[in-house]
Each structure stands twice: as C-alpha cells, then as structure tokens.
LOZATI-702199 format. One record per residue (C-alpha): z, x, y; residue number from 0. Coordinates in Angstrom, 2 decimals. Layout:
BEGIN
Z;X;Y;seq
Z;X;Y;NUM
...
//
This chain:
BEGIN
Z;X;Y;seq
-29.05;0.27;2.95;0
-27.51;2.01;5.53;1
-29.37;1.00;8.48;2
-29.19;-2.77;7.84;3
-25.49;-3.08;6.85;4
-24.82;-5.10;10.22;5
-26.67;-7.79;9.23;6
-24.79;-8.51;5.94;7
-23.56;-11.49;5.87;8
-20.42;-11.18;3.08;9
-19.05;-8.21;2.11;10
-17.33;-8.07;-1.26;11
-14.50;-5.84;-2.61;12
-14.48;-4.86;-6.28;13
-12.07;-4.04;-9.23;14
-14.18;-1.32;-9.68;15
-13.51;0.52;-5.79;16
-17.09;-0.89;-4.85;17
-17.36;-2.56;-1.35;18
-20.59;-4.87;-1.68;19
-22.14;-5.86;1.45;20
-24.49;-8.93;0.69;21
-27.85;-10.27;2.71;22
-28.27;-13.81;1.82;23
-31.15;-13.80;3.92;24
-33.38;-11.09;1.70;25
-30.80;-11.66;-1.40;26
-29.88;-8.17;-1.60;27
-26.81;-6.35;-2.08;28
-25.79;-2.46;-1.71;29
-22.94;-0.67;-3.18;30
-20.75;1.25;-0.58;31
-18.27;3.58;-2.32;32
-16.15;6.47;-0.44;33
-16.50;9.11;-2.75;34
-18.72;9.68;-5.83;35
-18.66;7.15;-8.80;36
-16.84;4.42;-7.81;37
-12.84;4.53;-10.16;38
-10.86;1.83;-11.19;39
-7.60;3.34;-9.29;40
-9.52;2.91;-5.78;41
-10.15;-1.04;-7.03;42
-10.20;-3.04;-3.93;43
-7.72;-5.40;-3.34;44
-7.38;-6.34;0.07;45
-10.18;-6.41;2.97;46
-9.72;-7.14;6.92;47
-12.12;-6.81;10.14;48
-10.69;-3.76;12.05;49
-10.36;-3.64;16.21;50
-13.54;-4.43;17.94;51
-15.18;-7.61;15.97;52
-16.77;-6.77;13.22;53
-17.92;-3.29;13.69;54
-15.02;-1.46;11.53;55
-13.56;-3.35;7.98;56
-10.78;-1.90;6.33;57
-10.67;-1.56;2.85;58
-7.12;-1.50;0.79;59
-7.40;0.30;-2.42;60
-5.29;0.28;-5.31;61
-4.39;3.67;-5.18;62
-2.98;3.02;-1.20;63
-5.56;4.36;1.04;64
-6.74;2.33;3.60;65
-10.70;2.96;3.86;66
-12.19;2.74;7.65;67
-15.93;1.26;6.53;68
-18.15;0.80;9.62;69
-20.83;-1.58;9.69;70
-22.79;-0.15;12.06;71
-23.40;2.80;10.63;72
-23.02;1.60;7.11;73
-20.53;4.81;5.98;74
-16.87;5.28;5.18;75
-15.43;7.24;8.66;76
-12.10;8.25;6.83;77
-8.95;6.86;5.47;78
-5.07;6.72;5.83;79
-2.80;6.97;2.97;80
-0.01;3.78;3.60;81
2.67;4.98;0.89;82
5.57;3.29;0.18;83
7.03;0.27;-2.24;84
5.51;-0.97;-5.64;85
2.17;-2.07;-6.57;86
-1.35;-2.82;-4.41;87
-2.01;-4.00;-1.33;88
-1.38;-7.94;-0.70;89
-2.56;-7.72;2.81;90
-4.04;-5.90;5.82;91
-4.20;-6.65;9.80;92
-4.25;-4.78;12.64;93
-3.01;-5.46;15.80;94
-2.79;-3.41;19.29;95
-3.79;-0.24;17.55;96
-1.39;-0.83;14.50;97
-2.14;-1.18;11.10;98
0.13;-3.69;9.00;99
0.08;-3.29;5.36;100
1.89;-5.03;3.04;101
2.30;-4.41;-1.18;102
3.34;-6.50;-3.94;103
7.09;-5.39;-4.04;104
7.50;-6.63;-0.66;105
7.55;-3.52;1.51;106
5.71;-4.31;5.08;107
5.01;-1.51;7.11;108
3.21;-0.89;10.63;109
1.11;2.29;11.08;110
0.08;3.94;14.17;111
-4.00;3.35;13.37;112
-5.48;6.80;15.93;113
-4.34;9.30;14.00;114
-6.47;8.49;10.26;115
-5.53;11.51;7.99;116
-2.03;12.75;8.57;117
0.40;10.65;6.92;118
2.95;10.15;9.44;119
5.67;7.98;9.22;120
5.29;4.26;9.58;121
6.25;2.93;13.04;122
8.23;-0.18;11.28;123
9.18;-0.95;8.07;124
10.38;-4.66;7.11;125
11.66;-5.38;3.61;126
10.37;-9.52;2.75;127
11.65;-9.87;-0.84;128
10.14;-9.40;-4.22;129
6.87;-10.73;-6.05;130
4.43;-10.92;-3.13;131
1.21;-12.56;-3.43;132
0.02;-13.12;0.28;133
0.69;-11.75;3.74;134
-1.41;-13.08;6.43;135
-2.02;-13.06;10.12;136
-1.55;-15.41;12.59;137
-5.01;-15.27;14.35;138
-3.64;-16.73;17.76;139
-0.53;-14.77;18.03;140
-1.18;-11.46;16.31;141
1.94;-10.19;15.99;142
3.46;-12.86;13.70;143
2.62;-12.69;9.74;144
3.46;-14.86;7.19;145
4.40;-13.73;3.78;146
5.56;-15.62;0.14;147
4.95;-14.93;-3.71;148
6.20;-15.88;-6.66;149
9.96;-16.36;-6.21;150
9.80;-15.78;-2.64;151
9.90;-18.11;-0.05;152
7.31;-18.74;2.88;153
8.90;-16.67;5.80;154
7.49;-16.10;8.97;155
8.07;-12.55;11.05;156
7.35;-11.44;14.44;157
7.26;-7.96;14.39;158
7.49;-7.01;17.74;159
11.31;-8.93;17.31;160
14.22;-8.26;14.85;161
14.08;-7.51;11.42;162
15.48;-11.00;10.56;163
11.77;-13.86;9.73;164
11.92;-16.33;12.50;165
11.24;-18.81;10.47;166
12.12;-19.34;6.33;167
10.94;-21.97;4.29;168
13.76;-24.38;2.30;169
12.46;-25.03;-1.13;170
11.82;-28.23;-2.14;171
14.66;-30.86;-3.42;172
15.53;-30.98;-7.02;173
12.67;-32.92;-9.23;174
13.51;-36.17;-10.64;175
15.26;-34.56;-13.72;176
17.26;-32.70;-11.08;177
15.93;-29.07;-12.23;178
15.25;-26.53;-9.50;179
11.57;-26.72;-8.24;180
10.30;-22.60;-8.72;181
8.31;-21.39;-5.91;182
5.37;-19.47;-5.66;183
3.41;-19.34;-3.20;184
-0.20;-17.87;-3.93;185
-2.17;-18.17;-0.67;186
-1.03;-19.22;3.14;187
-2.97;-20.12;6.19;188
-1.52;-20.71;9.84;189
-3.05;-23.67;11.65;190
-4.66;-23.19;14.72;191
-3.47;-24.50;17.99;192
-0.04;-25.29;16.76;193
3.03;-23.57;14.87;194
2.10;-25.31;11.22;195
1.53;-23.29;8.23;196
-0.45;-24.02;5.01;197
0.53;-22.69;1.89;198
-1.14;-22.97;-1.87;199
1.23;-22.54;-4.90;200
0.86;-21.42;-8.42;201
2.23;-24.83;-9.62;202
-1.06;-26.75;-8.06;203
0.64;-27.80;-4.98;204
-0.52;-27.62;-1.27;205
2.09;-27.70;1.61;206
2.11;-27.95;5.08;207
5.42;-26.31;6.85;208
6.47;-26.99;10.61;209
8.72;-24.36;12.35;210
8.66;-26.37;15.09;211
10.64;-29.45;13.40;212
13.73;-29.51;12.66;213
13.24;-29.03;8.51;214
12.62;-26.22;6.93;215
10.94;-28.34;3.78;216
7.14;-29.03;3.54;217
6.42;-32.00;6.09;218
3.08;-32.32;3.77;219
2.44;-31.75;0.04;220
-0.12;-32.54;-2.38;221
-1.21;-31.62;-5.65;222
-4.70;-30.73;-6.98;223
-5.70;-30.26;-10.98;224
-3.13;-29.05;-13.30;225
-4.07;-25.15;-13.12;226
-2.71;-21.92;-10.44;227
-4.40;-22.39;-7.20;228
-5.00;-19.00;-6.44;229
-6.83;-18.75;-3.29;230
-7.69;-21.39;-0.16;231
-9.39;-21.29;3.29;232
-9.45;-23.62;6.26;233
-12.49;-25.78;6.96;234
-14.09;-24.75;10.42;235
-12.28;-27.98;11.99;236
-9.26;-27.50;10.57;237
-8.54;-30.29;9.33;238
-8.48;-29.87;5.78;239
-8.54;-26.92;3.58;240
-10.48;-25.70;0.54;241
-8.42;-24.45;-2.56;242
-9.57;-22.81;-5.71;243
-7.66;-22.24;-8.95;244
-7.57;-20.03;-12.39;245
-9.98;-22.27;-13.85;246
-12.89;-21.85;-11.17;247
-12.51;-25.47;-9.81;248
-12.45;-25.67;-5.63;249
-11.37;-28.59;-3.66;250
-10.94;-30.12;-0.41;251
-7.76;-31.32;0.50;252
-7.21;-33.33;3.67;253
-3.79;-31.77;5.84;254
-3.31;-35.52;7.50;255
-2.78;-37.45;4.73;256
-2.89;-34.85;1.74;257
-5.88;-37.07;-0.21;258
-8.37;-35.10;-2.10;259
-11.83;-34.82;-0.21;260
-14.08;-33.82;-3.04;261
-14.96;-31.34;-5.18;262
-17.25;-28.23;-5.16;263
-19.03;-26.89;-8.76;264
-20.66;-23.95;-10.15;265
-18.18;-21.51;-10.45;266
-17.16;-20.17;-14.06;267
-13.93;-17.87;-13.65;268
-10.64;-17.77;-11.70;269
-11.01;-17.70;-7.81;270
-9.98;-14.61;-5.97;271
-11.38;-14.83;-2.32;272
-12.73;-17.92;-0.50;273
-13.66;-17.80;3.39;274
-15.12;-20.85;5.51;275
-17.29;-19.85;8.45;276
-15.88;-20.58;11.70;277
-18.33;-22.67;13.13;278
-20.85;-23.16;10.12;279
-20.13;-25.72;7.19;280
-20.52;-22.97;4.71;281
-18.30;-21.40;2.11;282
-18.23;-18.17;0.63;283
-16.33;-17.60;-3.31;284
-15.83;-14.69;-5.57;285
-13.72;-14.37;-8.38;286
-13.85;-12.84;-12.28;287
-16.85;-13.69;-12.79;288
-18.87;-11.78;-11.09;289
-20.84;-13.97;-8.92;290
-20.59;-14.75;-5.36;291
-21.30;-18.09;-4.30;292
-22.80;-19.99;-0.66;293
-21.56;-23.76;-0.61;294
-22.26;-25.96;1.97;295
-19.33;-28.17;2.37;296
-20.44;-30.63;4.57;297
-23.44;-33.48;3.93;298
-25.01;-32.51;1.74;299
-22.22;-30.83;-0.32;300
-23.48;-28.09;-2.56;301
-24.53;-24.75;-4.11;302
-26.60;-22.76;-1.18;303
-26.89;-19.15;-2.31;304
-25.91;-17.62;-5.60;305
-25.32;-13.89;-6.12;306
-24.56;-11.59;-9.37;307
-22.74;-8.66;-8.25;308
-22.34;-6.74;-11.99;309
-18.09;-6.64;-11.61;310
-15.22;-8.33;-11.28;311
-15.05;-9.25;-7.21;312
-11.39;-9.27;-5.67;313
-12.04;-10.37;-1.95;314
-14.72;-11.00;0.40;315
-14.82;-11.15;4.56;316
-17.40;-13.75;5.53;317
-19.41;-12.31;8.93;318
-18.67;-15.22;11.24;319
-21.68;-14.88;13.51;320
-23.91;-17.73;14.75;321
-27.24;-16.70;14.46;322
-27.19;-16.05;10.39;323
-31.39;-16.13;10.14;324
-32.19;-13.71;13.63;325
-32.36;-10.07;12.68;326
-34.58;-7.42;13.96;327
-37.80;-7.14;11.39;328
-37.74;-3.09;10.21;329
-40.90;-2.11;11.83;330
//
C-alpha cells in the first residue's frame, strides 16, 4: 500500500483518525493511521497539501496535532502539536514555511513549520470571533485567509499586515418582517483572478461578496433547498459552484446570475467534503455515510465511481493531476 500511495487519487480523513487514500483506477483503498489502532480523539477533521505539490498532506486531528503524511513514501514523517483555543481544527494552510491553523473558538495561529516536534510558540496569533466553521486560503495570494461561522461574519485577513481583517462582511438588511437576518456561514471559497469571495450558509443561502466595491453586503445571493448547506467547491471554470447540504442533496449554482444549474444524486447522508478537479469535470463527495463518491458534472452529468470506506468520512483532498489513468504497472 505503501509503494503506490502516489497514485491515489482522493485521500479521505475519518472520524475514526484514519487517513484513506483511494485508487479509483484499481478501486482500492488503504488505511494510513500514525500510531497503532486508529482512536476517536485523533478523528480527522481538517486536511491540506503541504509545500512542494502534493508530495506532503497534513492531517489536523481532533486532539491538535498536525500529522506530516507523505505520499511518496506512503508513512506519517512526524507531527506538531498546534495548542491553543477551543475545539478542532476548522482549517489548515501553509504558506512560506508557516503553518496556519485555525480552531472552532476562533483562535488563528501561524507556526514556524522546520522545527516538527518541539512545541514552540506560535509566530502570530489572531483572535477572528466565536463559532467558526471555515477558514480558507486564498490560492493566488497566500497570505490572505478568509474566515466566518455561525454568528460570525465573513472577514478577510492578511497576515503578513495588522491584526485588524481587511475586509468584513455587513450582514444582510432586515427581512421583510424587519427581524435581523442570523448569519452563518458554513463554507467559503475565493474566486480566482479577482478579489470576490463565495460563501455557503447554514440557512441555504449562497453569496458572493466584493471587497473591491464599495458594499460590504453580498453583491450576489441565492438560495438552494430548504436544509444547512454544509460544504461547496468551485467548478474548474469558475463560474459556478457546487453546494451540498445535511440532507445529502448537491447542486450547481451559477455565480452570474445565481440560477440553479442542476442537480447531482446518489448520496444518502449529510455532506462533509466536496472538491472539483481543476481541470477535469469531476467531483469528489464524502460525508456520514460512509461512501465516497466520483461525479462527473459536465455532459453527461452523473455517478462515475462509488466507494464504501467502513466510517464516517470528514474531508477529502482530490489529487489534481492530469494524467488520472497513466501509472507505472508493478512489475
């Protein structure tokens, strides 16, 4: 299992500490665990590719190490211990030989990444509010993340600048009965090749947010189905995004004009991680129950490859490599 671990083409954390690395190609999967049997304290709740492409993942585990998982060699090659705040992990990047981590209660802190077992103390330390479901990276410009939960705005930091988010989202205006609209944002994307951010909400809505305008309020929003959206991607162009709630329903929503694409079935339980390739139509799922799911999402739409992986599956990093059928036959 070892030897072929580069040419998986998803790899799956578990609530059971388990990272899964899946070959659609020969439908197998194989169990990577740090230590012994795998515990529900090391569950796994956030994943990210480390420096170098996609030679190194890190795995976030409940109990606050950060795993260093290599591909190549298909072995665990140490972990950090990233203490600090409440709860698990709700994100992981790295960035100039950094590590970012940031946990539910809304502590973010930057780690120097060389030195992997002493716990020294974190480089940064930002404090983004309360009830956080999502921090992500902004692929183009590294050094900017975007965070928001439940209760707690869409704000955007640069951490190589002042402790104060260079950009904070407005909530939307009053509904029609005049009652405060709550916020919570589940999910957020940034959108490639300009300043625009994507968020998913628990209350079924999808925005689109524009630093670069004058308003701090949504410039887009739509709404899909009446349940959480818990988890969304963006399609390789862009242009639209997929979203996926509690109730194991995904959609595509278009970011123009907001209008619902179209649908994709088959899963059963609440959606936890969904990743588009970059360049493929293809879209990878996981969720609570258990199975991880290929789509194509582009003509024709539908189910490609469909894997049980025995336990509840948290988050998944789809490889993003072109050539998904070459791989060196084991003589």
């Amino acid at each position: 299992a070892a030897a072929g671990a580069r040419w998986n083409h998803v790899w799956v954390g578990t609530e059971t500490g388990i990272l899964k690395g899946v070959n659609l190609q020969r439908k197998q999967a194989a169990n990577f665990t740090a230590a012994g049997q795998p515990r529900r304290e090391e569950a796994v709740s956030a994943l990210c590719w480390g420096a170098g492409g996609e030679t190194q993942i890190l795995v976030g585990c409940a109990d606050r190490t950060v795993r260093y998982f290599s591909t190549e060699e298909g072995r665990f090659q140490g972990q950090k211990h990233c203490p600090g705040g409440e709860g698990t992990f709700r994100g992981l990047a790295q960035v100039d030989g950094t590590l970012i981590t940031c946990v539910e209660s809304g502590i973010v802190r930057v780690w120097r990444d060389n030195d992997k077992e002493a716990s020294s103390d974190p480089l940064l330390e930002l404090s983004v509010g309360p009830g956080v479901c999502r921090m992500r990276q902004d692929p183009a410009h590294p050094h900017l993340i975007a965070t928001g939960g439940k209760e707690n705005a869409l704000k955007v930091w640069d951490l190589q600048g002042s402790e104060e988010p260079v950009f904070r989202a407005k909530n939307v205006r009053n509904d029609w009965l005049d009652l405060r609209v709550p916020i919570w944002d589940q999910d957020i994307q940034f959108l490639p090749e300009s300043q625009k951010l994507v968020t998913c909400t628990g209350y079924h809505q999808v925005r689109v947010y524009d630093p670069a305008s004058p308003q701090r309020r949504p410039v887009l929003e739509a709404t899909y189905g009446e349940y959480p959206l818990t988890a969304m991607t963006l399609t390789p162009g862009a242009n639209s995004v997929i979203v996926g709630n509690t109730h194991g329903q995904l959609a595509e929503i278009d970011l123009r004009q907001g209008r619902l694409l179209g649908c994709l079935k088959g899963l059963a339980g609440s959606v936890r991680g969904l990743q588009c390739h970059p360049s493929k139509p293809l879209l990878a799922s996981c969720g609570l129950d258990r199975v991880l799911r290929v789509h194509r999402i582009r003509n024709p739409r539908g189910l490609e490859h469909k894997v049980y992986l025995k336990s509840q599956l948290n988050c998944l990093l789809l490889s993003g490599r072109d050539n998904w059928e070459d791989e060196p036959q084991e003589p």
